[in-house]
gemmi code that builds the backbone of each chain (N, CA, C; Angstrom):
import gemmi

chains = {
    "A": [
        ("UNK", (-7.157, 0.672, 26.377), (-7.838, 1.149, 25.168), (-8.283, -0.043, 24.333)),
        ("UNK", (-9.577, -0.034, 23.984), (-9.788, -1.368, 23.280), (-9.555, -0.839, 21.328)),
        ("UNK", (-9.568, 0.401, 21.377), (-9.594, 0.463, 20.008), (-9.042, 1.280, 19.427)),
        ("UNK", (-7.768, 1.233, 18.720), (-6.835, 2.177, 18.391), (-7.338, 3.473, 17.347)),
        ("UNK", (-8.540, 2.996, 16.694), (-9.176, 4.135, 15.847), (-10.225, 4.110, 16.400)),
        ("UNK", (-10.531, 4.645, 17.633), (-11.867, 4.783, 17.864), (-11.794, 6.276, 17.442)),
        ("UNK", (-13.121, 6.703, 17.151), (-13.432, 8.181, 16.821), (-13.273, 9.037, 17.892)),
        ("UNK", (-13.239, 10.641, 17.741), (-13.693, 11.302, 18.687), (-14.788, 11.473, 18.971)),
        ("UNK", (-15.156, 11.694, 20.280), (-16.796, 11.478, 19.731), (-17.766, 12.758, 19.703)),
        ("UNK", (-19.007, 12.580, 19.301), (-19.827, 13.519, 18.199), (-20.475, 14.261, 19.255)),
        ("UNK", (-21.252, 12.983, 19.829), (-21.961, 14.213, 20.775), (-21.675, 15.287, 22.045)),
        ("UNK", (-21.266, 16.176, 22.122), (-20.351, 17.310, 22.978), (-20.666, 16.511, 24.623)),
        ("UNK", (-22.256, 15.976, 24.549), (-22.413, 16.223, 25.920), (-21.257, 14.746, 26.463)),
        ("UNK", (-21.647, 13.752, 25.642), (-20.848, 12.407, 25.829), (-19.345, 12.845, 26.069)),
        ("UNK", (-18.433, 13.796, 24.798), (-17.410, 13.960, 24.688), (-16.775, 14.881, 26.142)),
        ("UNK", (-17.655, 15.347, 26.653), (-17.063, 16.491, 28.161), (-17.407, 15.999, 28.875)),
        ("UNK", (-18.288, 14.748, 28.841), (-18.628, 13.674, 30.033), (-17.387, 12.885, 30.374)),
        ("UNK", (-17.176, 12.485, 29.273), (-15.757, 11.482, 28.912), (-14.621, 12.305, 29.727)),
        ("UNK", (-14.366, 13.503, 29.301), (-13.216, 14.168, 29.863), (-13.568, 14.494, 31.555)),
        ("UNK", (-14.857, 14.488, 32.068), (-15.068, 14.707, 33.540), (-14.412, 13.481, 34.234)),
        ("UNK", (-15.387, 12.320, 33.459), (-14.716, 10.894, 34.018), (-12.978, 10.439, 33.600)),
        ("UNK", (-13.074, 11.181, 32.959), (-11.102, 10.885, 32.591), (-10.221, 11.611, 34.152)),
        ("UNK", (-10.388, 12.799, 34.039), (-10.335, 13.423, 35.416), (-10.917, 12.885, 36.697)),
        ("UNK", (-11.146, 12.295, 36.610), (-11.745, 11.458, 38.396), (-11.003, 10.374, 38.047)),
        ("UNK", (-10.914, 9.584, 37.257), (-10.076, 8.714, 37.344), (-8.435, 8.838, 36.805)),
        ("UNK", (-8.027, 10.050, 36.747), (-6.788, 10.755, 36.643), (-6.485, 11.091, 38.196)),
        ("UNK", (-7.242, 11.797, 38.596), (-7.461, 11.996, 40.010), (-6.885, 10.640, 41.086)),
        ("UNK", (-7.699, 9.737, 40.706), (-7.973, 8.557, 41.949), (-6.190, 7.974, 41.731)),
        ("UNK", (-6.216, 7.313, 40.252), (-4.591, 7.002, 39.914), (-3.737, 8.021, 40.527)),
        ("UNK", (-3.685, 9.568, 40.456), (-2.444, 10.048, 41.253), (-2.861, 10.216, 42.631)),
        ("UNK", (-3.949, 9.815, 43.437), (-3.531, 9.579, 44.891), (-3.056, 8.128, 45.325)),
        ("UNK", (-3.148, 7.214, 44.227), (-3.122, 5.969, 44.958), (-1.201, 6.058, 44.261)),
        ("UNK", (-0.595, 6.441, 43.444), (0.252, 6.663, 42.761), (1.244, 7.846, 44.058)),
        ("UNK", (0.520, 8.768, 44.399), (1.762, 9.471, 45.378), (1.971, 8.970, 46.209)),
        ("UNK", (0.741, 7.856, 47.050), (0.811, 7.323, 48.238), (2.142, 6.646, 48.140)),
        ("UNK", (1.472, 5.739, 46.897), (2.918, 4.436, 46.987), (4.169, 5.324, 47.045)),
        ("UNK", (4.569, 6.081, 46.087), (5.860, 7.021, 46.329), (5.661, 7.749, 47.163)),
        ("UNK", (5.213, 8.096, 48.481), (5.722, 9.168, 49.553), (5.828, 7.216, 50.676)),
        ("UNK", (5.036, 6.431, 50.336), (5.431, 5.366, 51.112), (6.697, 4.940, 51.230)),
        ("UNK", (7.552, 5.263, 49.475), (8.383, 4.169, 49.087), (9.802, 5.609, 49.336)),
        ("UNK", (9.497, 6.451, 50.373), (10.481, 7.397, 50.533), (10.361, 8.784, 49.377)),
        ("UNK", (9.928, 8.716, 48.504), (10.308, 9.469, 47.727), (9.812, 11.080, 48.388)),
        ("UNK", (10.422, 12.014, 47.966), (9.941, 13.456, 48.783), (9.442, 14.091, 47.614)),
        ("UNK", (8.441, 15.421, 48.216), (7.526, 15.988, 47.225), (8.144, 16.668, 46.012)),
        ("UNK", (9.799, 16.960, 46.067), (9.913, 17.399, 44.926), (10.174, 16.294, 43.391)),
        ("UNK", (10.368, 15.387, 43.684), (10.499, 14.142, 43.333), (8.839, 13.906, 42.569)),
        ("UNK", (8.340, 13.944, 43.456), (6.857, 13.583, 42.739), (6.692, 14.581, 42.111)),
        ("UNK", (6.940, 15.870, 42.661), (5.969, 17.301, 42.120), (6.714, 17.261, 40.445)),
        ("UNK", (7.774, 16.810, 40.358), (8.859, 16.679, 39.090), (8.376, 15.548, 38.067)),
        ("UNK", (7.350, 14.618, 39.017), (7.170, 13.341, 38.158), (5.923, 13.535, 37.353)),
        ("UNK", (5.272, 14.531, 38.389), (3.644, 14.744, 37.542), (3.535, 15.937, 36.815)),
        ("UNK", (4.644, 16.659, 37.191), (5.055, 17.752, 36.277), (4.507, 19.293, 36.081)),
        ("UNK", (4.341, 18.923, 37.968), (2.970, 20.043, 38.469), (4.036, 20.659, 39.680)),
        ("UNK", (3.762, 21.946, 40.638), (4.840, 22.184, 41.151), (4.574, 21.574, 42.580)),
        ("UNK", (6.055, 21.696, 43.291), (5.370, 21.220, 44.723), (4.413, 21.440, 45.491)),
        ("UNK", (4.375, 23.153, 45.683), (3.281, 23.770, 46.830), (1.776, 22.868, 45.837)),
        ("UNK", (2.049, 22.731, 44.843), (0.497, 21.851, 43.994), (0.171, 20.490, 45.032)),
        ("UNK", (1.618, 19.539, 44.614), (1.492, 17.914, 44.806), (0.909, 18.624, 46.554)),
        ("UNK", (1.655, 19.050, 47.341), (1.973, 19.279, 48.547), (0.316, 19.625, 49.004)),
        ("UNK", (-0.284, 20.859, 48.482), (-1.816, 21.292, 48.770), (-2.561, 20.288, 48.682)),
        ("UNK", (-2.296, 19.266, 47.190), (-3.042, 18.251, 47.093), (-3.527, 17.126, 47.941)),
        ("UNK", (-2.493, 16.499, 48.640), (-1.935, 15.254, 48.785), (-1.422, 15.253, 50.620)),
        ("UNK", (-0.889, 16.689, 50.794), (-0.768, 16.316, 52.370), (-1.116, 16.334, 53.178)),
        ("UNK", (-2.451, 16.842, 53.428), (-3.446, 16.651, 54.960), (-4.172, 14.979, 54.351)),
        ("UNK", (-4.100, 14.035, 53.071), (-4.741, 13.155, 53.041), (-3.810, 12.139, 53.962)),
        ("UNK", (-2.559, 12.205, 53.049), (-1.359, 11.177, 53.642), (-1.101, 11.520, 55.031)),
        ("UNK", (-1.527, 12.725, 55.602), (-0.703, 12.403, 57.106), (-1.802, 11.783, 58.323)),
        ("UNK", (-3.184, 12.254, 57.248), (-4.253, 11.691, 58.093), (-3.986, 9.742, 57.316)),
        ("UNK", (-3.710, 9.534, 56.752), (-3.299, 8.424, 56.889), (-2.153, 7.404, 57.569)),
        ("UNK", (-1.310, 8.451, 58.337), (-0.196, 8.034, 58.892), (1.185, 7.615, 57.958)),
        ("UNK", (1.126, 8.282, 56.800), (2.098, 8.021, 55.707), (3.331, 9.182, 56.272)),
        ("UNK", (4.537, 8.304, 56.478), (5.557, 9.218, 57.305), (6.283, 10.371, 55.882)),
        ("UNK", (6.059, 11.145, 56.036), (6.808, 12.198, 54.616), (7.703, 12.770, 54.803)),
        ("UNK", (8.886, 12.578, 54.024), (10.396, 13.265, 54.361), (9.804, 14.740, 54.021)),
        ("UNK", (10.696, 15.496, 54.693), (10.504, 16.824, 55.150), (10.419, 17.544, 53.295)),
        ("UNK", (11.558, 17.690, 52.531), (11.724, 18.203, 51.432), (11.831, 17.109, 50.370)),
    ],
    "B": [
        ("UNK", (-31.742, 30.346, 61.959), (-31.941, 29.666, 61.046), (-32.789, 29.209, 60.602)),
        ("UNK", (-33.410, 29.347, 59.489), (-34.612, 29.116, 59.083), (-34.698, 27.652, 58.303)),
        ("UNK", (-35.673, 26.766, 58.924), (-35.806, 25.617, 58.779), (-35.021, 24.874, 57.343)),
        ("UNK", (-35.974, 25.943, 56.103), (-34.395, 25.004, 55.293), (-33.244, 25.120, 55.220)),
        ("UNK", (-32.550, 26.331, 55.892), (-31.541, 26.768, 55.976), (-30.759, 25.593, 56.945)),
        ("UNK", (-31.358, 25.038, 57.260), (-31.079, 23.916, 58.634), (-31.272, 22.512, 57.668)),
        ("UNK", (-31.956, 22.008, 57.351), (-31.916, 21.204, 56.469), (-31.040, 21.469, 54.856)),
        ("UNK", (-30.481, 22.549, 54.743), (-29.463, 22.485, 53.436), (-28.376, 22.468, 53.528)),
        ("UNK", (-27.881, 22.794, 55.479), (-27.000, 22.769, 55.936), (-26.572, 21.527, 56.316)),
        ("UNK", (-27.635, 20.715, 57.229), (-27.615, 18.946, 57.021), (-27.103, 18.231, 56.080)),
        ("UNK", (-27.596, 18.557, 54.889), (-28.030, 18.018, 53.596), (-25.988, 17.991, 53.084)),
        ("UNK", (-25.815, 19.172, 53.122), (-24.283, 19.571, 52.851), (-23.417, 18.750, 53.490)),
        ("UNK", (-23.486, 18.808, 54.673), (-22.969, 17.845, 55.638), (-22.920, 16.510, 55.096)),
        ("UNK", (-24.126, 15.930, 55.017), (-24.069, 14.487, 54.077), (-23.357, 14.391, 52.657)),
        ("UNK", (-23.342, 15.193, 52.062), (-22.561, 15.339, 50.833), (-21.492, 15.450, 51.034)),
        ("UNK", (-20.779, 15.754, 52.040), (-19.185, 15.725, 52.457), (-18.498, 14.860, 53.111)),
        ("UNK", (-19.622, 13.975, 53.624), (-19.757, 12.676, 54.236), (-19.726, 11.688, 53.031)),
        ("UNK", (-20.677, 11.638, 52.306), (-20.548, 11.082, 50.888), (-18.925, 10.981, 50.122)),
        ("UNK", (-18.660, 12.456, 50.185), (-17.289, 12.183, 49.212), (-15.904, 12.043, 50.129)),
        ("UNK", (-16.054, 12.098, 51.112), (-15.319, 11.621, 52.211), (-15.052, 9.849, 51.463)),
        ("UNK", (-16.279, 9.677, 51.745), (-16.436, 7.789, 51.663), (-15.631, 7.243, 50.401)),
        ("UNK", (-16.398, 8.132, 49.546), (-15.825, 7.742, 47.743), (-14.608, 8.471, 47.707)),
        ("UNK", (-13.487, 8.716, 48.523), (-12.494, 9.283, 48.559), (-12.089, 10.399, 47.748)),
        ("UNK", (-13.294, 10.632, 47.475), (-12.806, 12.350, 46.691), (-12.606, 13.681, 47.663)),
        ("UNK", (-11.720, 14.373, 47.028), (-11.460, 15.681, 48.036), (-12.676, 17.068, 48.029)),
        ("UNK", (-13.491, 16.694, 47.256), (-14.818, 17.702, 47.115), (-16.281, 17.066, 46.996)),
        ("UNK", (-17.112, 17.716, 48.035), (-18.488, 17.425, 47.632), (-18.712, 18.130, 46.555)),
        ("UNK", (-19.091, 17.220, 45.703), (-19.939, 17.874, 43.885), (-21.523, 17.300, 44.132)),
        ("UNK", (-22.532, 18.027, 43.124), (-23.658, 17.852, 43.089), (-24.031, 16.278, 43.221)),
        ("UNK", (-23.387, 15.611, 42.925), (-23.855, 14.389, 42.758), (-23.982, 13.569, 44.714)),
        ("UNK", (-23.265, 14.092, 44.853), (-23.029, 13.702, 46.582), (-24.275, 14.329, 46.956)),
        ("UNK", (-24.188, 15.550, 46.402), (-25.877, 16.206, 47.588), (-26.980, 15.056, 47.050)),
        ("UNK", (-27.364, 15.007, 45.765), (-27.603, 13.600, 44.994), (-27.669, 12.377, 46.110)),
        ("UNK", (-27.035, 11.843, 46.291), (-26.684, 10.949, 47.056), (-27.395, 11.266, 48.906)),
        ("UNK", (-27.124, 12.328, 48.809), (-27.534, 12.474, 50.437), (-28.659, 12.677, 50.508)),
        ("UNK", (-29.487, 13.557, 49.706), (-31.074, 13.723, 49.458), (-31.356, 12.196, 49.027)),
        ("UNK", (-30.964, 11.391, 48.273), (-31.801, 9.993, 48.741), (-31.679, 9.482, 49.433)),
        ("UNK", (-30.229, 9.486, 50.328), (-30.236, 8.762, 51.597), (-30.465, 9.066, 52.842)),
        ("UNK", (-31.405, 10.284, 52.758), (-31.725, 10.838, 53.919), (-33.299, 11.717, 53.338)),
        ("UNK", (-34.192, 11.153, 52.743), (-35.737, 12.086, 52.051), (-36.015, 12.486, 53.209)),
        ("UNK", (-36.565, 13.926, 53.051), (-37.350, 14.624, 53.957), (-38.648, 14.329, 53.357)),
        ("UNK", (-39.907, 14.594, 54.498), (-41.100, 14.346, 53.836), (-41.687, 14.563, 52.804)),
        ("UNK", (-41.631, 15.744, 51.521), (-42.179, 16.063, 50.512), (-41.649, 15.107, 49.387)),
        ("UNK", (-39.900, 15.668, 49.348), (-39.073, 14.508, 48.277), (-39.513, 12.971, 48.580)),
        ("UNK", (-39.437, 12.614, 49.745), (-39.049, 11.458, 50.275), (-39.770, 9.818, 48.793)),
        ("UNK", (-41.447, 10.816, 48.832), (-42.341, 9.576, 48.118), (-42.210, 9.995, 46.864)),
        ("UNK", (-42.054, 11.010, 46.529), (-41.778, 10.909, 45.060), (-40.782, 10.273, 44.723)),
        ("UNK", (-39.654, 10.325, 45.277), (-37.824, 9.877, 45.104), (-38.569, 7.880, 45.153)),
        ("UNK", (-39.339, 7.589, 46.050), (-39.442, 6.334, 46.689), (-40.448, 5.850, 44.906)),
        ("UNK", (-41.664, 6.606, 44.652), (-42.032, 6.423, 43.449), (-41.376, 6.144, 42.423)),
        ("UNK", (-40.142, 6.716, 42.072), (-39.287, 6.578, 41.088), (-38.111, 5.788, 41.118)),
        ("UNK", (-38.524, 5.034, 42.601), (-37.400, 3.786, 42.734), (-35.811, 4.208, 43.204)),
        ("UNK", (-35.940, 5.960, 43.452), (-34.383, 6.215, 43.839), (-34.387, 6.342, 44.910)),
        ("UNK", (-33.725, 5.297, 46.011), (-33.705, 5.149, 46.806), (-31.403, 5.474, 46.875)),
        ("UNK", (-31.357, 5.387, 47.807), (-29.296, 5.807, 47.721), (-28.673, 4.780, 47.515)),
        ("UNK", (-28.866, 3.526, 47.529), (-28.212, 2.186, 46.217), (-28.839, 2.949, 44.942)),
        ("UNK", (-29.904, 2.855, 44.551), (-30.166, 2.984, 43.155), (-28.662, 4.390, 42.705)),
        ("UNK", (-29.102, 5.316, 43.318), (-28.540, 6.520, 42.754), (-27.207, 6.033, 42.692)),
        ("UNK", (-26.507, 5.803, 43.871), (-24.963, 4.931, 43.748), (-25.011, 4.092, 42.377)),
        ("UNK", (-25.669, 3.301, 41.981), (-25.773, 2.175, 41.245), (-25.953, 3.279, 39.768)),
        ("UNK", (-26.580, 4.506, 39.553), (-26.678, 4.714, 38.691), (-25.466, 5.697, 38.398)),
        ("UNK", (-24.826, 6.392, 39.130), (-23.941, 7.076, 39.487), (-22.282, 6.288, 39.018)),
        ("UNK", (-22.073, 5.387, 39.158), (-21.227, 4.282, 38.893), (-21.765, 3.994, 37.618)),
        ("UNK", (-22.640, 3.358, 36.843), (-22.716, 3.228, 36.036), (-22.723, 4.443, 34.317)),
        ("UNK", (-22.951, 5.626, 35.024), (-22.468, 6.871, 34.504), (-20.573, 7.370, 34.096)),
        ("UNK", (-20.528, 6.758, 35.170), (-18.735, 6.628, 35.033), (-18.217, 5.873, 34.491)),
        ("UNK", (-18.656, 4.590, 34.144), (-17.942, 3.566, 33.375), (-18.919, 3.971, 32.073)),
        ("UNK", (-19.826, 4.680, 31.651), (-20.484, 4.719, 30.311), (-19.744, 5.740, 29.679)),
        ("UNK", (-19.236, 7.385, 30.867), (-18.921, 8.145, 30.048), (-16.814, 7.941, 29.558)),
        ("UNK", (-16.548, 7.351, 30.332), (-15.446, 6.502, 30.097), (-14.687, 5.464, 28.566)),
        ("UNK", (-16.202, 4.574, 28.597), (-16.540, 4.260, 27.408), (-16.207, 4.557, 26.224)),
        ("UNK", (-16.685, 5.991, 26.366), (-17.314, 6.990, 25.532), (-15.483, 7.011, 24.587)),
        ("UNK", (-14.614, 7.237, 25.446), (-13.075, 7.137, 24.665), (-12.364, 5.997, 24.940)),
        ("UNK", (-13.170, 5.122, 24.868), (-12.436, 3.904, 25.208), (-11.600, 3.372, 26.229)),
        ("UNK", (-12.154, 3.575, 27.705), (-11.916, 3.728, 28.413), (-12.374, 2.727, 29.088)),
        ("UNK", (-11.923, 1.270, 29.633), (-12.668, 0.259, 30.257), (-12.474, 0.241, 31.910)),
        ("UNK", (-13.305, 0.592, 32.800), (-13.394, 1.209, 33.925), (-12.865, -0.182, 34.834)),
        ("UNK", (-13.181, -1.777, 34.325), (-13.030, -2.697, 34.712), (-11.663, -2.971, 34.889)),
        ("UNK", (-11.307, -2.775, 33.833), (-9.335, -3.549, 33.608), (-8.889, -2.646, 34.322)),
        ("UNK", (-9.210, -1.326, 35.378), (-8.172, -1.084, 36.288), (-8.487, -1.371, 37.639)),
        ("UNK", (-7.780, -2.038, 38.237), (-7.511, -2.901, 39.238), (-6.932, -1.838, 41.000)),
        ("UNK", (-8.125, -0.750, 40.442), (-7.925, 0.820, 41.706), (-7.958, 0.054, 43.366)),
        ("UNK", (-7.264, 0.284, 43.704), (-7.452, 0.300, 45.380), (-7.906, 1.597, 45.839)),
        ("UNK", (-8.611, 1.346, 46.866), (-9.749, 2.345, 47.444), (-8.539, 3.160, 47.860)),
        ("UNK", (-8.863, 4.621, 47.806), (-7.795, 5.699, 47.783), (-8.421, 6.276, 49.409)),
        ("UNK", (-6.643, 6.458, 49.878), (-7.019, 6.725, 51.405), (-7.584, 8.589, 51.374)),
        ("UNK", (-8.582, 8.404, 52.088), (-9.395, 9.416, 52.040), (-8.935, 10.762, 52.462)),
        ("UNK", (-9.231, 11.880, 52.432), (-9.286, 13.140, 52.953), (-9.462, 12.802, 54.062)),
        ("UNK", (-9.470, 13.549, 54.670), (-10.281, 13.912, 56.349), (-11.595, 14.424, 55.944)),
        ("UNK", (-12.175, 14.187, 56.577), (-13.362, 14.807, 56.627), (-13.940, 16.326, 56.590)),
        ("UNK", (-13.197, 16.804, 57.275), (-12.811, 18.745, 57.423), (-12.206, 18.646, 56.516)),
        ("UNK", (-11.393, 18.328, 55.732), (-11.119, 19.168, 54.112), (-11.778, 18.741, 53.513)),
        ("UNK", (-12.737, 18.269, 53.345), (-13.426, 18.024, 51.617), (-14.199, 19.549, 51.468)),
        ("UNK", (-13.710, 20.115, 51.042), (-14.327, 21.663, 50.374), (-15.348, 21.265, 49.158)),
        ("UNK", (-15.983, 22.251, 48.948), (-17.294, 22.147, 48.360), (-17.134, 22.485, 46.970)),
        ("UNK", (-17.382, 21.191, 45.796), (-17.161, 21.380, 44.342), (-17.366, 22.650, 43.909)),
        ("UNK", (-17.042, 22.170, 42.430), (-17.465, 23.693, 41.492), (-18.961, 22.940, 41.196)),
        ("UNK", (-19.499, 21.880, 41.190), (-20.639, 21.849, 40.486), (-21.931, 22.100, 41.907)),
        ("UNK", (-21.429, 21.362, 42.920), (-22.278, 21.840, 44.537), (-22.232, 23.308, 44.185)),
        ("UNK", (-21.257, 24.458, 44.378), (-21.264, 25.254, 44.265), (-22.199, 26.178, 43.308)),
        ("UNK", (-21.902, 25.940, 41.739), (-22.878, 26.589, 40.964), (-24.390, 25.935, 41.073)),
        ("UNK", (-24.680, 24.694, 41.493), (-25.915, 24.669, 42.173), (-26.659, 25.482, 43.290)),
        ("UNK", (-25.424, 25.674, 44.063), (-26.068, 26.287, 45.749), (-26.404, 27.779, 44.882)),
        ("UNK", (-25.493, 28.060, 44.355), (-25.712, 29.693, 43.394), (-27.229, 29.669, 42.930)),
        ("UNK", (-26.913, 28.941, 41.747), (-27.693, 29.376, 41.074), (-29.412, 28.830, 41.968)),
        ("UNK", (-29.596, 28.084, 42.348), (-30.680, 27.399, 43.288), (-31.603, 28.533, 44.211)),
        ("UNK", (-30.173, 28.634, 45.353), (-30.650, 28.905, 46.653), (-30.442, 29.987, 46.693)),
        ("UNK", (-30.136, 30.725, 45.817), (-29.672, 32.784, 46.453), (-30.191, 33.368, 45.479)),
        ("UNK", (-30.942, 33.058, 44.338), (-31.868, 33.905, 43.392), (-33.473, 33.859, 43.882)),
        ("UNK", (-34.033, 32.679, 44.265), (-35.314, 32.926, 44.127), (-35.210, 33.064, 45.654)),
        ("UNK", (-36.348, 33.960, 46.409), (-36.592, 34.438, 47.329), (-36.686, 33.173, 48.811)),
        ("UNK", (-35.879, 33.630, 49.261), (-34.899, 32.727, 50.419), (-36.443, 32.253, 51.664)),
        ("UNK", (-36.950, 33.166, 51.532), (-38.498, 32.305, 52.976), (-39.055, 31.378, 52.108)),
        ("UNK", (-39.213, 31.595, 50.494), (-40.138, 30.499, 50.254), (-39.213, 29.156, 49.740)),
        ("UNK", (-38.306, 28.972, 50.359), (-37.269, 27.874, 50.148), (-37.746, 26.709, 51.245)),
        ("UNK", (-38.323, 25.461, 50.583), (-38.688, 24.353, 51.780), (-37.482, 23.154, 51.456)),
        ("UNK", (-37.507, 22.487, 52.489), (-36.018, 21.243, 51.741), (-36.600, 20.439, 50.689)),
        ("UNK", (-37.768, 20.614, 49.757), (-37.730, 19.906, 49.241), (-37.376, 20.310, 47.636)),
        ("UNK", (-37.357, 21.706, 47.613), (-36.468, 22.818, 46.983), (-34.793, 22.215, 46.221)),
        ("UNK", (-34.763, 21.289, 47.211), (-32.775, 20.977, 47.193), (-33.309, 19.964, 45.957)),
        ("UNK", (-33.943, 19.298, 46.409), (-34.274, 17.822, 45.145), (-34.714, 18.627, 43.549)),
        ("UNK", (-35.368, 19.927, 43.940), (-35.840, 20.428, 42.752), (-34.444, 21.039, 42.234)),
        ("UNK", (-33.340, 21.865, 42.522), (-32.672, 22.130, 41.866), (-31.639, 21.227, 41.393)),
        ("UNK", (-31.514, 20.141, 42.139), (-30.576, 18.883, 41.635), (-31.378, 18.934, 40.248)),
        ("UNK", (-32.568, 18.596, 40.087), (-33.539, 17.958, 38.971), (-33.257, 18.978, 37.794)),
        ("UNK", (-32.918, 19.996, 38.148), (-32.588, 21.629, 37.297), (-31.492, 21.278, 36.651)),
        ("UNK", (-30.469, 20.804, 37.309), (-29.089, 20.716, 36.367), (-29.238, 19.909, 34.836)),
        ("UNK", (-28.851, 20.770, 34.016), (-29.354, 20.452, 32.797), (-28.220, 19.530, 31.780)),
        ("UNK", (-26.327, 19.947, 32.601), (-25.787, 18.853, 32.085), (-24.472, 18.177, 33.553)),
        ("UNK", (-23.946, 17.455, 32.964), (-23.065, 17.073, 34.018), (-23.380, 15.517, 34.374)),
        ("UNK", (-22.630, 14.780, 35.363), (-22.801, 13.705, 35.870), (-24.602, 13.665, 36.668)),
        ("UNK", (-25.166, 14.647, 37.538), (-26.008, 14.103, 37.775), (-27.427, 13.686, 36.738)),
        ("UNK", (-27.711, 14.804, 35.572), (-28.708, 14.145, 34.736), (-28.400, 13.368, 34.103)),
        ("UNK", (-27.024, 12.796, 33.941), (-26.852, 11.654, 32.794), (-26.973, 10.674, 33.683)),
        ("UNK", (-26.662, 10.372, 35.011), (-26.793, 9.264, 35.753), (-28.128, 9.159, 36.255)),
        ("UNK", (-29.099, 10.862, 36.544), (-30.661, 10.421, 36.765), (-31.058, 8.978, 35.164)),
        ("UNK", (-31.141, 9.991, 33.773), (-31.295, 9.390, 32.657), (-30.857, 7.938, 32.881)),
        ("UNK", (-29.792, 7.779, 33.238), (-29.636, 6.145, 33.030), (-30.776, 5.378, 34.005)),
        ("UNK", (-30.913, 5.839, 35.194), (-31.624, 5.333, 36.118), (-32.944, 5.159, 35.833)),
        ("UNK", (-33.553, 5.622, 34.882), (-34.191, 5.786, 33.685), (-35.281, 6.991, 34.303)),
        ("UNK", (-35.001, 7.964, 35.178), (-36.060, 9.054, 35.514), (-36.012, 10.166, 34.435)),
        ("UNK", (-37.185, 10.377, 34.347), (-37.433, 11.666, 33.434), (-37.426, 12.853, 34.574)),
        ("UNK", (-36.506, 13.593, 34.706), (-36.327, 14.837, 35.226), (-36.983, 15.797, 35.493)),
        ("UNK", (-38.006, 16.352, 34.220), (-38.902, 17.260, 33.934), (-40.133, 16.535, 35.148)),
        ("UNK", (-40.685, 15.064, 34.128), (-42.047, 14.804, 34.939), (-41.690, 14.619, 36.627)),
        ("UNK", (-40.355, 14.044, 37.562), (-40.172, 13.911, 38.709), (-40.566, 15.699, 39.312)),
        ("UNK", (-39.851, 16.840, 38.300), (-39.735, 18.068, 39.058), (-41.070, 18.431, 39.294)),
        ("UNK", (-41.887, 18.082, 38.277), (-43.188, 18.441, 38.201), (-43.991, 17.410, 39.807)),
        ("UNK", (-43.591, 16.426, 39.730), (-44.026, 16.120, 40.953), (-43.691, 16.350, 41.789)),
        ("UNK", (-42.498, 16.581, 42.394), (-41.667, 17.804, 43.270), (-42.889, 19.491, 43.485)),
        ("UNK", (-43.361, 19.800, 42.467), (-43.558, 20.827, 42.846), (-45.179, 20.683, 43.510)),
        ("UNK", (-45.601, 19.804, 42.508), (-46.923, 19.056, 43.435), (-47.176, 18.995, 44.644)),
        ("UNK", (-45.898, 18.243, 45.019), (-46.171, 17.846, 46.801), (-45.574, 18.520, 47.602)),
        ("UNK", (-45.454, 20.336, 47.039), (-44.386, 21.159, 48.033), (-45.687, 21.794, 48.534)),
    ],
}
model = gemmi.Model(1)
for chain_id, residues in chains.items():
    chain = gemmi.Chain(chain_id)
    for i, (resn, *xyz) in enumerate(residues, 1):
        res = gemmi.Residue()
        res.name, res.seqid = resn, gemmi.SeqId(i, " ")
        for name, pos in zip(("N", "CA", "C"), xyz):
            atom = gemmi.Atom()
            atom.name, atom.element = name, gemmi.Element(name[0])
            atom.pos, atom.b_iso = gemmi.Position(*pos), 0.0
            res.add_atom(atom)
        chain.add_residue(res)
    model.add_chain(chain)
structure = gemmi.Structure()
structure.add_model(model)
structure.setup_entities()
């Protein structure tokens, strides 16, 4: 954040633009973010607990990417 | 299958190919975006080539849409230090909500024989908000006068 009082901003289309691009890059951070934790052992309830979303979520999300990546995933 | 039906089906294909690449799990409008310049059929092809959007430009303007609307809350797209995110497969990237209310609203209201592929470029040009007109705008195309030439050379 470069600016602790920045405004909200005025124009709607800028301001729901902002929130599209906040979400894609919310997005990109929690795949590169589960990878490292399903790398570093951790299992989906663990994550599904960390992002505060439920498993069958993290799990729909995240597991046909990681296994097509060869990321080994503990069972539970 | 009727010829554009064959070319929108192509066209889709490349857009899933597209977000395959950029590691997203959905083709959105902006990918069909992307695939209609990197693949012009003859009508789009010289107008798109007239207006300099060729599939770097659109990438180039497309990226630069993301770090502007980012901006927008203070958001510096630079200081994060992302590693390329391991991709979907290819067979799951399912088809956005914004591909989607395009293919809707586009391709299943106005009467389906007089649909040519160059139709796909005209309803991209239709979307009135979202990532693709703010990233046409940056690229600096006027929307209206391109559609108007779109409809010229159909």
């Amino acid at each position: 954040m470069a600016d602790a009082d920045l405004p909200a901003p005025e124009d709607p289309a800028d301001a729901l633009a902002a929130v599209a691009a906040l979400r894609r890059l919310a997005d990109h951070l929690e795949d590169t973010a589960v990878e490292r934790a399903m790398r570093a052992g951790w299992g989906w309830p663990q994550v599904a607990d960390a992002l505060g979303i439920t498993r069958q979520a993290v799990h729909k999300k995240h597991a046909k990417r990681l296994i097509a990546a060869g990321v080994e995933l503990r069972r539970r | 299958m009727s010829p554009f039906d064959e070319y929108l089906h192509t066209a889709i294909e490349r857009a899933r190919m597209e977000a395959h690449e950029d590691g997203s799990d959905a083709a959105e409008a902006h990918h069909l975006l992307l695939a209609v310049a990197g693949a012009p059929e003859p009508v789009a092809g010289p107008v798109l080539a007239a207006a300099g959007l060729d599939r770097a430009a659109v990438a180039e303007a497309l990226h630069r849409e993301y770090e502007a609307s980012l901006a927008v809350v203070g958001v510096d797209l630079a200081s994060f230090d992302l590693a390329p995110p391991v991709r979907t497969p290819l067979r799951s990237i399912r088809i956005g909500a914004t591909l989607k209310q395009l293919l809707q609203r586009s391709f299943t209201t106005s009467r389906k024989k007089d649909l040519r592929p160059a139709h796909i470029l005209l309803g991209l040009l239709q979307i009135e908000a979202g990532t693709v007109p703010r990233a046409l705008a940056i690229a600096g195309v006027d929307r209206a006068a391109l559609a108007a030439d779109v409809r010229r050379a159909l």
